[in-house]
Each structure stands twice: as C-alpha cells, then as structure tokens.
GULO-934577 format. One record per residue: residue in one letter; chain; x, y, z of N, C-alpha, C in turn. Coordinates in steps of 0.05 Angstrom, whole numbers, always signed. Example, Ala and Ser with C-alpha at 12.3 -4.5 7.8 and 13.67 -1.06 7.14 Angstrom:
REM GULO-934577
A_A_+264_-114_+156_+246_-90_+156_+264_-66_+156
S_A_+257_-45_+142_+273_-21_+143_+258_+1_+157
***
This chain:
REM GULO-934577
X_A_-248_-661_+238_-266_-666_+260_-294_-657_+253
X_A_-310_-670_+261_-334_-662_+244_-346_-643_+264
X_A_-347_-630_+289_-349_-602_+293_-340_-579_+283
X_A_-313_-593_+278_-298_-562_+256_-309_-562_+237
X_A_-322_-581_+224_-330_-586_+186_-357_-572_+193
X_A_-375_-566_+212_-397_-556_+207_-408_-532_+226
X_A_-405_-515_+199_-398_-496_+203_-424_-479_+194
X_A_-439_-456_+205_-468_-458_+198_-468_-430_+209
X_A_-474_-412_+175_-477_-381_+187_-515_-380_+190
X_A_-505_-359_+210_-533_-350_+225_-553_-350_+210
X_A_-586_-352_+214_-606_-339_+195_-605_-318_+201
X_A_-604_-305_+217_-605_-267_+208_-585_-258_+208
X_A_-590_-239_+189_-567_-219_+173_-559_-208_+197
X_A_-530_-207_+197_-513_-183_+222_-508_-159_+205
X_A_-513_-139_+226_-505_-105_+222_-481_-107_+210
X_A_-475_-83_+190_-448_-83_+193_-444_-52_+203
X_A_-415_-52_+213_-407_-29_+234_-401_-2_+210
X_A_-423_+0_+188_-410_+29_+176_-404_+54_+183
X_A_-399_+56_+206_-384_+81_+229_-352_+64_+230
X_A_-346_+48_+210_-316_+52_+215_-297_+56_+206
X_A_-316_+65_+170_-301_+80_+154_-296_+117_+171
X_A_-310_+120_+189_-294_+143_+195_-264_+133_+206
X_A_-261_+112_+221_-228_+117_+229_-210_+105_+218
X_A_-217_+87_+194_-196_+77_+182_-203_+77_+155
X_A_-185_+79_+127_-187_+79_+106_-204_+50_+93
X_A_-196_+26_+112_-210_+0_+100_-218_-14_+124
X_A_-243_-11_+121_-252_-31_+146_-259_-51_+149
X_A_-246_-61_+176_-241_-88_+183_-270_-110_+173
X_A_-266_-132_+168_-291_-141_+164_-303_-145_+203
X_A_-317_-156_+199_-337_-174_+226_-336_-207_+216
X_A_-332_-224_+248_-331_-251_+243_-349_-251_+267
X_A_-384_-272_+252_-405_-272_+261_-393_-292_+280
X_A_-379_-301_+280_-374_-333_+303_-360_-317_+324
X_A_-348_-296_+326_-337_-289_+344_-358_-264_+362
X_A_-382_-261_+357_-387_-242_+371_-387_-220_+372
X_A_-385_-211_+341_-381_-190_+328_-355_-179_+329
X_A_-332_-186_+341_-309_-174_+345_-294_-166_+319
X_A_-285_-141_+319_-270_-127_+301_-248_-149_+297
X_A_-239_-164_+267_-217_-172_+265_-198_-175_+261
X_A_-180_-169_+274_-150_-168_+254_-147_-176_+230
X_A_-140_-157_+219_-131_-172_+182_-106_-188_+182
X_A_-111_-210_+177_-95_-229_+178_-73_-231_+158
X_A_-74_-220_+133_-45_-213_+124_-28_-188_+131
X_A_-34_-168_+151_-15_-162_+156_-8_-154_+187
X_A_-5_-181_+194_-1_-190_+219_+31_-179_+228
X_A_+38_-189_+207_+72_-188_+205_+81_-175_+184
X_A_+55_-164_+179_+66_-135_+152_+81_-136_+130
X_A_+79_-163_+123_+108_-179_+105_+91_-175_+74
X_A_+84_-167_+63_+76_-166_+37_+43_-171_+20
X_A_+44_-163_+1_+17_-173_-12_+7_-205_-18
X_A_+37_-215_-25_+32_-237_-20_+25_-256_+3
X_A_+38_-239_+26_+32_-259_+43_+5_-252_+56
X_A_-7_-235_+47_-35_-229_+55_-54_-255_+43
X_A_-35_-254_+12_-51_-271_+3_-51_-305_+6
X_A_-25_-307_+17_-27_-333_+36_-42_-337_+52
X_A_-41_-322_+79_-68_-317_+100_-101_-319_+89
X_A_-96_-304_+75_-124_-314_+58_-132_-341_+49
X_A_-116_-347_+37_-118_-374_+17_-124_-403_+35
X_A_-109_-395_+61_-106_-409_+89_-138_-411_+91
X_A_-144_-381_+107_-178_-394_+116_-193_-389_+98
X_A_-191_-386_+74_-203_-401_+51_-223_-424_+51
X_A_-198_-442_+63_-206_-480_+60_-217_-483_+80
X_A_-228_-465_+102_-230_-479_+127_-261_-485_+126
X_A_-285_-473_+111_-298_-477_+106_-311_-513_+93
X_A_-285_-512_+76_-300_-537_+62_-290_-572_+80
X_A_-309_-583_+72_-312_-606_+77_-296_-626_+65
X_A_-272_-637_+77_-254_-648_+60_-259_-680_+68
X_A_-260_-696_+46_-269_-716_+54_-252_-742_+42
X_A_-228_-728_+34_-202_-746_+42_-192_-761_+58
X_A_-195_-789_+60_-184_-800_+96_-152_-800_+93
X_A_-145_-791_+118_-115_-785_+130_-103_-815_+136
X_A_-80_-820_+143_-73_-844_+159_-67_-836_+190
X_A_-68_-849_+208_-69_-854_+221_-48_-838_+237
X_A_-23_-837_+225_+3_-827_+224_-6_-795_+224
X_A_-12_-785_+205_-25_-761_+199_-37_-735_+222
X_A_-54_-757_+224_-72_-752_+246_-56_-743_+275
X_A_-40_-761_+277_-34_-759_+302_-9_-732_+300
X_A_+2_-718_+282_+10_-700_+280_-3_-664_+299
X_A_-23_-671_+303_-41_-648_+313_-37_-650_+342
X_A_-29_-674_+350_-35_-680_+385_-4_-663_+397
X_A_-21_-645_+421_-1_-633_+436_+24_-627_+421
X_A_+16_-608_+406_+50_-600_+389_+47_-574_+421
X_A_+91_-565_+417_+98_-552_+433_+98_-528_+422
X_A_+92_-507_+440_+81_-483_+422_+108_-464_+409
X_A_+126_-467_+422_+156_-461_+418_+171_-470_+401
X_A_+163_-495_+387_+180_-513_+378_+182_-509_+346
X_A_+203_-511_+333_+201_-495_+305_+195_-514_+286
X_A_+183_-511_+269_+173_-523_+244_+190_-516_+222
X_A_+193_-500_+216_+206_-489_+189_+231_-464_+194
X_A_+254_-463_+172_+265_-447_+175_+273_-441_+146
X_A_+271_-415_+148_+284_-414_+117_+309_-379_+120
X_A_+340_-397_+114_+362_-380_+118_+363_-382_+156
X_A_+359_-351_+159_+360_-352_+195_+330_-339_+204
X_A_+315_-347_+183_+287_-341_+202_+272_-366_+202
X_A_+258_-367_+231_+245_-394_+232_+211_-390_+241
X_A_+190_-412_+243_+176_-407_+235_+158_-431_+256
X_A_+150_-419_+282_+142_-441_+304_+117_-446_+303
X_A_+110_-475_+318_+82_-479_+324_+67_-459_+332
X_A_+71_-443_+353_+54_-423_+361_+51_-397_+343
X_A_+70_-391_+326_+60_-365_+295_+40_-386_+274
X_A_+48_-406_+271_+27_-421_+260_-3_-407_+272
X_A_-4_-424_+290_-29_-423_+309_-46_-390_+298
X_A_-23_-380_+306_-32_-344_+311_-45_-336_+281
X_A_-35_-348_+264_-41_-342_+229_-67_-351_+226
X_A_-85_-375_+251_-111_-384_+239_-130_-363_+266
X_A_-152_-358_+253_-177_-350_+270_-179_-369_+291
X_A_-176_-352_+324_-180_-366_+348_-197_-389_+340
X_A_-228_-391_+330_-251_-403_+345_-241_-422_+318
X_A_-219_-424_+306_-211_-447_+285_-185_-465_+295
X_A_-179_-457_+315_-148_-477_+321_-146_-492_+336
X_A_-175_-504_+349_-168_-532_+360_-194_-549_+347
X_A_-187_-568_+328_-160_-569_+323_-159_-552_+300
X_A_-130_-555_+294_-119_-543_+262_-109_-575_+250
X_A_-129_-571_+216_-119_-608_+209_-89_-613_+209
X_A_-82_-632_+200_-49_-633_+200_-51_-624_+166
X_A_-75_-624_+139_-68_-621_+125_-66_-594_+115
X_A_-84_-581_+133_-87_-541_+141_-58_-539_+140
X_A_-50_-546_+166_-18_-538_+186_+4_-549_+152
X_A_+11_-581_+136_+21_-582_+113_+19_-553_+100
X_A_-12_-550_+83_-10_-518_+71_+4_-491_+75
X_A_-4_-489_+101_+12_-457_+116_+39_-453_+113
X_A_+51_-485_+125_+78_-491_+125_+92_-484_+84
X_A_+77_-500_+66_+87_-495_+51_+84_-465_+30
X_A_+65_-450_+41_+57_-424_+30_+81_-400_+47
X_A_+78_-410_+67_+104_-393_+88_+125_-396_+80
X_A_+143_-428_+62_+161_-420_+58_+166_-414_+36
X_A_+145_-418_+12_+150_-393_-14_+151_-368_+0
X_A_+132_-351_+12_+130_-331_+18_+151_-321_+30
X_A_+162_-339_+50_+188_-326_+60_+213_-319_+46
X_A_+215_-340_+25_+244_-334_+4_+233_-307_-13
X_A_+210_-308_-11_+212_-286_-38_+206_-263_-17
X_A_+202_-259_+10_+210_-236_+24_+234_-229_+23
X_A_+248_-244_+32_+275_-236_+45_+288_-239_+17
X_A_+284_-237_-7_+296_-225_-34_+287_-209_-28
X_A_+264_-196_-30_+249_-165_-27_+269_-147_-11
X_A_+273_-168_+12_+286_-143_+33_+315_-132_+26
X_A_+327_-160_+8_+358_-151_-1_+357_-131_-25
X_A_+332_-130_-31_+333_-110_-55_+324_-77_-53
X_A_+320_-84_-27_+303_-58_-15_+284_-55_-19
X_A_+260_-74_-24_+228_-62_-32_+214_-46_-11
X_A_+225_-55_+11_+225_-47_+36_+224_-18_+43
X_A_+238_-2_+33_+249_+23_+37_+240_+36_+6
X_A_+223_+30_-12_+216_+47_-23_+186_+65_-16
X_A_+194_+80_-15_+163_+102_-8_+136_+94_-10
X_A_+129_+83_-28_+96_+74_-35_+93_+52_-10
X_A_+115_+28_-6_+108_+6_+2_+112_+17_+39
X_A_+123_+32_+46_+131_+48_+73_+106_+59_+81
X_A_+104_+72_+56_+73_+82_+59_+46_+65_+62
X_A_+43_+44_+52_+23_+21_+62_+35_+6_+85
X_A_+68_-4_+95_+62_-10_+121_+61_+10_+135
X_A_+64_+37_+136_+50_+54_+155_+18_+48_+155
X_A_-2_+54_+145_-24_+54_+143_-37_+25_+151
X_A_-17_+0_+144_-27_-26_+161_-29_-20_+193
X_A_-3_-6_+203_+6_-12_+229_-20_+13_+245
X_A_-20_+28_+226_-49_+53_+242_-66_+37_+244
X_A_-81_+23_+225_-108_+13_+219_-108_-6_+244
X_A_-84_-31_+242_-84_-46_+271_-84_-34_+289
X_A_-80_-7_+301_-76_-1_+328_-106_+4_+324
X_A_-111_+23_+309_-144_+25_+305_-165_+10_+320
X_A_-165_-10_+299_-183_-37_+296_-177_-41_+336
X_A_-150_-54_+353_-144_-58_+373_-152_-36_+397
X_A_-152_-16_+392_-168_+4_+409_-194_+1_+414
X_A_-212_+9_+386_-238_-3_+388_-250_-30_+397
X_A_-236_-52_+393_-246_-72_+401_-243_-79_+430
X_A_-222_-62_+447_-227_-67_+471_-243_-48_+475
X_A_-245_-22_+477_-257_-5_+482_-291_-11_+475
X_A_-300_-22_+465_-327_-26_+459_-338_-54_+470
X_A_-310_-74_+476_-314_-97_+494_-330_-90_+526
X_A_-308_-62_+527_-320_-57_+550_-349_-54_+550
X_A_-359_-33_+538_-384_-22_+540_-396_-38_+536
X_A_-399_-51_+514_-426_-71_+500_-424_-90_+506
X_A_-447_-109_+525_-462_-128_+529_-484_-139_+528
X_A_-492_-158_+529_-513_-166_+525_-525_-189_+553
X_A_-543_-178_+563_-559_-193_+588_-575_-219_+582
X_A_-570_-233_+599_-592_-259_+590_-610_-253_+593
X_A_-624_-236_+601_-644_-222_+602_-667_-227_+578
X_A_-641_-200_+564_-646_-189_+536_-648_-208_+516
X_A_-631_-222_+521_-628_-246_+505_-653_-260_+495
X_A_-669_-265_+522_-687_-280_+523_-711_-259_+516
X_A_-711_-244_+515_-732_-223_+514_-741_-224_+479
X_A_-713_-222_+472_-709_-221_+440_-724_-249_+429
X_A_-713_-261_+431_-723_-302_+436_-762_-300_+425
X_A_-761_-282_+463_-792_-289_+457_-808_-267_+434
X_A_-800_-244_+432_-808_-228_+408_-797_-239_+386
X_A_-781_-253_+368_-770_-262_+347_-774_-292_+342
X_A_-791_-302_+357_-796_-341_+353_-799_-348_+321
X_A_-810_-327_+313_-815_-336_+275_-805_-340_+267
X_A_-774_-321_+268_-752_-316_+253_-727_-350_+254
X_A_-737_-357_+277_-718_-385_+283_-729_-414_+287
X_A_-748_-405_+259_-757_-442_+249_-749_-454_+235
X_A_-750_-477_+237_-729_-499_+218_-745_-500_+193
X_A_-723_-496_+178_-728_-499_+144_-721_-522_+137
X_A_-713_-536_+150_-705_-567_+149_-706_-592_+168
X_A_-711_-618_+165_-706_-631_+189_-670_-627_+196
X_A_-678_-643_+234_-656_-635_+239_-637_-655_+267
X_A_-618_-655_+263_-615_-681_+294_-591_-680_+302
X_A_-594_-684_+330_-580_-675_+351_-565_-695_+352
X_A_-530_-688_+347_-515_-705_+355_-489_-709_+366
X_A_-479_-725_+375_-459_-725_+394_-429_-743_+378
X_A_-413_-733_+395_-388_-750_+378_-365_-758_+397
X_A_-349_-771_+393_-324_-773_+404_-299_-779_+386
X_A_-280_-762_+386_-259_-763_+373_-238_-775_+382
X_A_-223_-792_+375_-199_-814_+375_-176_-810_+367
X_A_-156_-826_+374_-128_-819_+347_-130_-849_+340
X_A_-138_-877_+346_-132_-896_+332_-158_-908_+332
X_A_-158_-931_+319_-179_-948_+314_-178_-969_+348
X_A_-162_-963_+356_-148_-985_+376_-175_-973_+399
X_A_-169_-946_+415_-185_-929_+418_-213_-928_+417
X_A_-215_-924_+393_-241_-927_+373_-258_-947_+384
X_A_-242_-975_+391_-256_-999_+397_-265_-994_+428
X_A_-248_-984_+438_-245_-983_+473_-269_-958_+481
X_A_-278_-941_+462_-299_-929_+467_-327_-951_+465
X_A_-320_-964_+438_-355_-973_+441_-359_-991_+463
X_A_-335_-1017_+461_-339_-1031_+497_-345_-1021_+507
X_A_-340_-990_+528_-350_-984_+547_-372_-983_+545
X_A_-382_-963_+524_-409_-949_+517_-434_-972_+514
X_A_-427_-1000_+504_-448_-1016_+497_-438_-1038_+533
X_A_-422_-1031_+540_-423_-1050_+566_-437_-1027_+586
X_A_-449_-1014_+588_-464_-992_+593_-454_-973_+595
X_A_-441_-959_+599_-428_-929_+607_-440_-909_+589
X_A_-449_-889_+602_-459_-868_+585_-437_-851_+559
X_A_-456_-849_+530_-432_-831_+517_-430_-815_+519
X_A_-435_-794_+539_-433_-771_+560_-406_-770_+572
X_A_-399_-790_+591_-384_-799_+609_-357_-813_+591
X_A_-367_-819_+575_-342_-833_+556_-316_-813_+542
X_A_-343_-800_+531_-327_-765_+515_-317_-750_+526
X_A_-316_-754_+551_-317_-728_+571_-286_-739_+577
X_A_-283_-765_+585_-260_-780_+584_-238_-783_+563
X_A_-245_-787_+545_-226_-799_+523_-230_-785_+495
X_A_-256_-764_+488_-258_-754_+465_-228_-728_+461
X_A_-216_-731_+436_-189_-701_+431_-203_-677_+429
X_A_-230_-673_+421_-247_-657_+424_-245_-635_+439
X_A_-224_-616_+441_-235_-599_+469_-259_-583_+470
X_A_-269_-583_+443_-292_-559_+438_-317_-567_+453
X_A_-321_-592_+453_-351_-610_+456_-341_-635_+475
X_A_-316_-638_+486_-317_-661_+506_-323_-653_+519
X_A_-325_-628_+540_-341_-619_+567_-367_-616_+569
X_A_-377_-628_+542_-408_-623_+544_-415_-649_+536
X_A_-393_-661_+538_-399_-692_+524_-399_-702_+505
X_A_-385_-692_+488_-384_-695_+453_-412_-681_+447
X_A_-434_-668_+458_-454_-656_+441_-441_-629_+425
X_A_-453_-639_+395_-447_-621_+381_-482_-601_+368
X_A_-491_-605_+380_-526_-597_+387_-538_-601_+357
X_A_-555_-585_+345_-571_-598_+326_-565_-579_+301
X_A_-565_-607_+283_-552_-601_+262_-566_-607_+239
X_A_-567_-596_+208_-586_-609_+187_-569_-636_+177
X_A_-578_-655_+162_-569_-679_+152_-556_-666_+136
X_A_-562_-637_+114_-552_-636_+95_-524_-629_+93
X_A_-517_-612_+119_-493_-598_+128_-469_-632_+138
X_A_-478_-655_+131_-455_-671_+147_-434_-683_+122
X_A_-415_-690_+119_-397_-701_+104_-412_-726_+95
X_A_-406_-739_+74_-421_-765_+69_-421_-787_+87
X_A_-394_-786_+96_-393_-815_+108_-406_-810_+137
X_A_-409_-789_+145_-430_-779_+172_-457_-794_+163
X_A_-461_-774_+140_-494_-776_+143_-498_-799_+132
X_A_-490_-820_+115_-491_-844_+119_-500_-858_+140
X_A_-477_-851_+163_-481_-865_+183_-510_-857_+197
X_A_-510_-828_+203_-527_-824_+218_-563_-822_+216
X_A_-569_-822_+185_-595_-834_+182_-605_-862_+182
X_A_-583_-884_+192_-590_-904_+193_-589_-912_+227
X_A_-583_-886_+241_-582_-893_+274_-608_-892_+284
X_A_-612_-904_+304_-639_-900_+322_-629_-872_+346
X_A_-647_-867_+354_-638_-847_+379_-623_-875_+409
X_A_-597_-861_+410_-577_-875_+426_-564_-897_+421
X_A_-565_-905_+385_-548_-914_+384_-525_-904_+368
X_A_-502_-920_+371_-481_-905_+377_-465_-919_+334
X_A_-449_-905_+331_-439_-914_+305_-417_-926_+298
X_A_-402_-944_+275_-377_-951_+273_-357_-938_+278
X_A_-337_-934_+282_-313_-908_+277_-311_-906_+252
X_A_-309_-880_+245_-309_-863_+216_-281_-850_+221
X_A_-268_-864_+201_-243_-849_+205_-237_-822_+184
X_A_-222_-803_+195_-221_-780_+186_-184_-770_+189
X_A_-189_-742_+178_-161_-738_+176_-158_-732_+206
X_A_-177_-730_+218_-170_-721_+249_-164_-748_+265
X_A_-173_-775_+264_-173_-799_+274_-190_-802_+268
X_A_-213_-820_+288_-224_-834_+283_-255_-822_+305
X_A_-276_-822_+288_-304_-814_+304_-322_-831_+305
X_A_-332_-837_+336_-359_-845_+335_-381_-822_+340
X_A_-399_-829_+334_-426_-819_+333_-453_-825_+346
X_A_-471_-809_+359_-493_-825_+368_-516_-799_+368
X_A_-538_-801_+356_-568_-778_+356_-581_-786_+376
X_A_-581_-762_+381_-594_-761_+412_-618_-752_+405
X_A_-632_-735_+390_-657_-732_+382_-652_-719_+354
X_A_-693_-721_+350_-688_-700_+313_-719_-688_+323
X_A_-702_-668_+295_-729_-644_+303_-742_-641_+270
X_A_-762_-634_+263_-786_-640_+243_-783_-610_+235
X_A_-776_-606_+212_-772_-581_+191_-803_-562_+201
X_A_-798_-541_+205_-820_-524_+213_-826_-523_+243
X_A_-818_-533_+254_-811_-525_+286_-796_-514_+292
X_A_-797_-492_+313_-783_-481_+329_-762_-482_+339
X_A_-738_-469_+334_-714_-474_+345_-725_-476_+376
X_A_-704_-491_+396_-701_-485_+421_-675_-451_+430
X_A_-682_-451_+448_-667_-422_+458_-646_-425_+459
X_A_-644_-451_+471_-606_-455_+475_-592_-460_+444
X_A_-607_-470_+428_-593_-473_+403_-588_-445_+383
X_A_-604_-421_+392_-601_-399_+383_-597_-374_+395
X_A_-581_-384_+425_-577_-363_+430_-550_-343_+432
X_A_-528_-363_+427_-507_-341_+418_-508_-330_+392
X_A_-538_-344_+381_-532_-326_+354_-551_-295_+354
X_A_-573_-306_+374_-590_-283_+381_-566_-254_+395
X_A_-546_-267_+412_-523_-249_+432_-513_-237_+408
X_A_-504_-243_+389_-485_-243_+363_-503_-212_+358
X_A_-531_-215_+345_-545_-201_+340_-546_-164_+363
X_A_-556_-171_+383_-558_-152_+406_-530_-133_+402
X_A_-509_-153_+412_-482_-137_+417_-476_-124_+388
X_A_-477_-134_+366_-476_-117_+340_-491_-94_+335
X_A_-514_-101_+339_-534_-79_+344_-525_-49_+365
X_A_-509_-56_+386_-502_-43_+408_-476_-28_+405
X_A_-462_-49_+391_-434_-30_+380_-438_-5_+363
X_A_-446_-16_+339_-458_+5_+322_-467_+34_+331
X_A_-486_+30_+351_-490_+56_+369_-469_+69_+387
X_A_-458_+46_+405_-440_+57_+409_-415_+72_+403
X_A_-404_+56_+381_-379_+70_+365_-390_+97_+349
X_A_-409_+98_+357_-422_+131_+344_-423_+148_+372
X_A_-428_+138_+400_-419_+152_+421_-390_+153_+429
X_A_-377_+137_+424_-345_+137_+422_-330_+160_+411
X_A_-332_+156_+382_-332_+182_+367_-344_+206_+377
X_A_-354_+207_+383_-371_+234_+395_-356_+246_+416
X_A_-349_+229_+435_-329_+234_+453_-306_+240_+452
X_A_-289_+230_+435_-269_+233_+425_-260_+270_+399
X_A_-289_+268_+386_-284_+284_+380_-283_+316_+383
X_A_-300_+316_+411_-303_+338_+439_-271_+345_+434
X_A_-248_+323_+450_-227_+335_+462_-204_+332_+440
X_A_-213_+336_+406_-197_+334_+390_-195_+369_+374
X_A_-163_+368_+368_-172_+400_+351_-163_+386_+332
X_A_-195_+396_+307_-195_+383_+281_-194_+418_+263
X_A_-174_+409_+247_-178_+444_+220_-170_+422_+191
X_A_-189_+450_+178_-188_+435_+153_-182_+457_+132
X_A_-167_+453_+115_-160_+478_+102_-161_+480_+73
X_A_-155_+500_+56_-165_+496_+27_-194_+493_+18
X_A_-191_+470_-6_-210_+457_-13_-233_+440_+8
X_A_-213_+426_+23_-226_+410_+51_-242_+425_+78
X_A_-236_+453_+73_-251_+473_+87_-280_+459_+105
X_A_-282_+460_+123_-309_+456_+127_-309_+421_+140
X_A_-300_+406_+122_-293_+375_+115_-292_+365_+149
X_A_-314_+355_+165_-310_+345_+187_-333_+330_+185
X_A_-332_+296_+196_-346_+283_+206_-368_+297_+227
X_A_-390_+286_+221_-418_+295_+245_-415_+284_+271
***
C-alpha cells in the first residue's frame, strides 16, 4: 500500500533516553513513529532463542523497503479480514495463529501486513520452531548460561513495561506547546525538496478499481469515495489523504503516475501486492518553503515528549531510589548511581 511504503524519518534528531542504562543491562531502542515509546524487543517476546530474535529482526527488516513486485490478485486478497484466532501454521502440537503473527510486527505496521511480509514470518517461524523444540528435547533449555539470559530477558521486559506506562503517565505534550515550538523552530522545517500532496484509495480488484473512478469522474468527491470503499484504514477516515510527500520517496509506478497529474485529477489503478490504487494530488509545495504545522506536528510532539521523558526518568529514579536500601560491598564499595 503505498502509505505503508512511505515511510519518512523525522528531520530532527530524537533524544535518546541514556538514563536507561541505569535499569537495564541493554537498552531498549526508541521507535520515532511511535512517540517515543520504549519498545519491546521483539525477539524475545516468547523468549524462544537467538534465532528467533533473529527472525523478528529479519521480519521488520523488509518493512522499510519498497517492493515493487506486482502480486495477483489472489494474493492480495489474502490480507482482508483474517480471523484473529484462526491458525496458520503448526508444527508437531504447537500452532501458530493470525493474531501471534500480528503481535510479532510493530503496532503502527499491521494494517496492513503484506500477504508477502505474513508468507516470510510464516516460513521463518517454522524453521525456527523445529529447531526449538529440538533444543527443548535436548535440554538447551535448562542449561545455566541460557536460564541465565531468559532470566535477564524477562527483567529487562518487566523493566522496559513499568517505565513505559509509568512515564505515559507523566509526560505530555499540550497543543499549546506544540505550537509554541512550531513558531520558535519555523527554519528547522523547510523543504529541501519539492513536494505534493496526495490522496489514494485502495481496492482488492480491478473490478472495484473501475467502480471508484465512475463515481469520482461522474462527480462524487475522492473524499467521499475513500471514505466508502478505500481497505485503507490508516487514511480512509481522512479520505485517502496521505498528506505531503517528496516525488522522490514514491515507488516508480506512483511517481510515474503522479507527475503527469494535474491537481484533482485522479489516476489509472496501479496495481500492487496490496490490490489495486488510485491516486489524485491535491496540491504541491516548491522546495524551500515552509512546512505547514499540521504536516509537522506529530513530529514536533515526538520531539517535546522525548525531551520530557528523559527528565523525567531521572525524577523517577530519584524517587525510587529514596525508598530503596542499596549496599555495596568489597570492591563495589561506594558503587551507587547519582
């Protein structure tokens, strides 16, 4: 879907939280799309091995790139309303459902998940799983070193899960502030590139596909169309706007299309592994102008609340370490965080 394909880290650098090597041995990264939220390490979700860390990995790996393979039709329609219960894979007597799928990809990445993502997982899960469950008949399980790292996964998660509600609470950010920031920082959020605003609607068939543009060229707004009939959940409630974007960031057969559009008109269906997309630019903006506010402002929020944690989790700690009795003995004498 070409909202999921474009994917566009912030111009300013985010903080990182170095107050969190005090509570855990390895700290969690930060995912700028989420709002700074501490994130679960995704291989050891289910605590199942190095390898399967390294599956999880390898997973959102790809989610970045731009795959520009067309799917069939058939394909495609694999993604629509799966049941979240319903099992995909089994290997021996463990099975392996739509919804642990789901849970293996980063929230602000699973609608959709391609069908060729969901293929991958499926087949990395079930190497991974045969060569667990040898592990487990052999006891890798129960030797000391490896007991000893899932202990230290399962701390670090409760960890990471404490803090991140705990700091949900405290830290926010006001529209206020938001805007305050905006107007002191206008320099920082000018376009280095041209840029244009555009809208989409996503399909499962070409059949579809057709039954959007009738409406849309028998007049109906593509507002009103997307809002109706786009698979989109991310951007149909806003109307398929996917807001403004550089030419350079679009797949080919996008930007093809879309430097040869006028503002409001609308494009062929471009079929993809997701179905089938139309397209329509609603405006463009001239390299060296000014972002608008709304186009930068969850990234400005992104900024604030990072900014805010950081301090915070140094008042956290502080608190915490009031009603703690800490001794240190030997060599380590002395050895206490400030």
């Amino acid at each position: 879907m070409i909202s999921e394909k474009l994917n566009f880290p912030p111009k300013t650098a985010f903080l990182k939280l170095s107050m969190y090597k005090k509570f855990s041995s390895s700290a969690p990264p930060l995912d700028p799309a989420r709002d700074g939220e501490l994130v679960e390490p995704l291989g050891i979700v289910r605590l199942r091995s190095c390898l399967f860390i390294f599956l999880i990995l390898s997973v959102g790996l790809s989610f970045g790139g731009c795959k520009k393979k067309e799917q069939s039709q058939k394909s495609a329609q694999l993604e629509v309303s799966p049941k979240p219960g319903e099992v995909i894979a089994q290997v021996n007597d463990v099975s392996l459902t739509e919804r642990e799928l789901e849970m293996s990809f980063p929230e602000a990445q699973r609608n959709p998940i391609s069908p060729k993502q969901k293929k991958d997982y499926v087949k990395r899960w079930i190497e991974n799983e045969i060569i667990y469950q040898e592990a487990k008949k052999r006891g890798i399980d129960q030797e000391e070193n490896v007991k000893w790292r899932i202990d230290q996964a399962v701390r670090n998660i409760i960890i990471e899960g404490f803090l991140q509600k705990e700091l949900e609470v405290r830290v926010k950010a006001s529209e206020e502030e938001v805007k305050q920031y905006y107007q002191e920082h206008r320099n920082e959020f000018i376009r280095n590139q041209d840029e244009v605003k555009v809208s989409h609607i996503l399909v499962k068939n070409v059949a579809e596909a057709g039954l959007v543009a009738v409406r849309i060229r028998g007049g109906e707004s593509f507002g009103a169309v997307a809002k109706q009939m786009s698979q989109d959940e991310k951007t149909k409630g806003r109307g398929g706007d996917i807001g403004y974007v550089t030419l350079a960031s679009f797949p080919s057969q996008f930007y093809r299309a879309i430097v040869n559009l006028g503002r409001g008109e609308i494009s062929e269906p471009i079929q993809t592994e997701y179905g089938f997309e139309i397209i329509t630019v609603t405006d463009r903006k001239e390299k060296g102008s000014i972002k608008e506010y709304e186009q930068v402002r969850e990234e400005i929020t992104n900024i604030l609340i990072l900014t805010k944690k950081k301090k915070e989790l140094e008042n956290l700690f502080q608190e915490l370490k009031k009603e703690a009795k800490v001794q240190t003995f030997g060599w380590a004498s002395g050895v206490v965080p400030e």
